[in-house]
Structures are given as structure tokens and as C-alpha cells.
Steps between C-alpha positions, in 0.01 A plus 500: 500500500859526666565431871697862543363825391696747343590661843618161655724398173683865547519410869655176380747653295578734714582278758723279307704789378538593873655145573715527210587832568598433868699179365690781300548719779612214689754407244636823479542555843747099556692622213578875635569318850731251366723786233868541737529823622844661316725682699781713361801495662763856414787497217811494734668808507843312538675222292366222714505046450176358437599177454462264848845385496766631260892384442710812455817333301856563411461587161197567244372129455371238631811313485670680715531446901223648729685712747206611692123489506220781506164505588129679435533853570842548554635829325724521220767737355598428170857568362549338170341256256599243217506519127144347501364692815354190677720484749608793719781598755392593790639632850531187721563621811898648536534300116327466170315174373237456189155393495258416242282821359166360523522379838507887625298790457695780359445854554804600300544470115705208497602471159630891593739360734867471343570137359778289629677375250800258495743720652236587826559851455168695518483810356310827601150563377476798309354773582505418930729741720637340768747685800824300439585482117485136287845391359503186345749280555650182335530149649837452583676197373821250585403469892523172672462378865762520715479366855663303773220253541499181246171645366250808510112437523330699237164574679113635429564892632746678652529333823620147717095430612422530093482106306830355346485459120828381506873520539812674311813380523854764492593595151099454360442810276196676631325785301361778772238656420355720815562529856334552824505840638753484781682258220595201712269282270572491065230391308663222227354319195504152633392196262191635297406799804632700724669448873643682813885473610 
């Protein structure tokens, strides 16, 4: 004869599915508490950095001199772009400077923008209307610094408070290839970038 009857061995049963079914429950419950909450955070609705800390430079590499810095969240206006499109001109306060692509979010189409090409002279995008018309114009050649001073500092943007690159001596041929607005400052090709006089 068995110790249990048929009602005690259900009870039994019973009772060990109940431990193993709270042990399931129990389970269940640690791993829903420890699954990270997501949060979504908005597409910007602006061109904006998303990188902590990023160089804007003097011409579309890494090779060239840093000429300013941006930071997370800062807004961007994009003007131009390189053959490639990884590296973007940008408004830099009253100049222009580059930064990398991927270190941005972009809002606009960059590989839309017009490419800059040896001679720096964007052209139009098709198809955009704009209230003062687009004439292309070439880079002028045969100019050369001329000054009273035994040299000219060649410098990061169009100002005294921007970093010296370096210094031009009267008679050095310089290639111009934009300008500030008020055109006290000529943006030059200087050694493998670009430059302020």
C-alpha cells in the first residue's frame, strides 16, 4: 500500500508546480526590473554638432590647421562641400572653416551643396531662387604682397585675435580666393590650406 492516496499525490504535484511556478514568476519579474528604460530623444530640426568636441579647420582635411573649435549642439549652416563630401564648409562666425561630415548631424542634403573645387569657386545649386543673382567669378591671378612692414602674418580668420599660421614676406605671390564682407580681410591659399591677410 502507498503512504499518499491519490488525493495527497495531486496535492503533491500541485504544490510543486506552485513553487516552480512562483520561481518563474519570480524570474520574470528581476529580468523585466533590470531591462533599461529607452528614451527617444527628437531628430533636430537644424544642422546641429554631435560630436563633444570638434576642430573646425582651414581646409577639407585633417592636415590642415584647426582655426577654431565647436561643440555638442551648436548649430550649423552649411555652404559648400569637397569632391568626396566628408568634409564640409561651414559659416564660422564672420568667416568660413571645414569640418568633418560625420561629426555633425545634417539636416540639409549635403552632397546637394555645390562642390569646391580647386579654383574655390562654388557654384549655384540648380533649381534654388535666391534675391541677389549668382555670377561666378574666376580667381584672380599675378597678386603679391605689398607692405611697409618686413613681413605680413597670414592668420586663422579674418581678424588680429584669430591664430598666426604664418608670415609673407613683400613680393610673395598670393592666390585670393574670397574675402570678408566689409573686405578688410582676403582669404589666401597658404601652404596646403587656406589663411586670412
Amino acid at each position: 500500500m502507498l503512504p499518499y492516496g491519490p488525493g495527497k499525490r495531486c496535492q503533491l504535484k500541485f504544490r510543486w508546480l506552485l513553487i516552480l511556478f512562483s520561481f518563474f514568476i519570480t524570474g520574470m519579474t528581476a529580468q523585466a526590473q533590470s531591462i533599461p528604460t529607452l528614451t527617444l530623444t527628437p531628430t533636430p530640426e537644424t544642422s546641429v554638432v554631435i560630436a563633444p568636441d570638434v576642430f573646425v579647420r582651414g581646409g577639407p582635411g585633417r592636415r590642415y590647421p584647426a582655426v577654431g573649435r565647436l561643440v555638442e549642439g551648436q548649430l550649423l549652416t552649411p555652404v559648400s562641400r569637397n569632391a568626396a563630401g566628408d568634409w564640409v564648409l561651414i559659416r564660422y562666425y564672420r568667416s568660413f572653416g571645414w569640418i568633418q561630415r560625420d561629426l555633425a548631424f545634417w539636416r540639409e542634403d549635403i552632397m546637394a551643396l555645390p562642390e569646391i573645387g580647386p579654383v574655390l569657386t562654388p557654384s549655384p545649386i540648380p533649381g534654388r531662387v535666391s534675391a541677389t543673382p549668382f555670377f561666378p567669378t574666376f580667381t584672380p591671378t599675378g597678386n603679391w604682397v605689398w607692405t611697409d612692414a618686413r613681413s605680413v602674418y597670414v592668420r586663422g580668420g579674418p581678424g588680429r585675435t584669430y591664430l598666426r599660421l604664418g608670415d609673407l614676406f613683400p613680393g610673395d605671390v598670393v592666390e585670393p580666393v574670397s574675402r570678408n564682407e566689409d573686405t578688410t580681410w582676403i582669404l589666401i591659399r597658404f601652404h596646403d590650406g587656406f589663411g586670412w591677410i
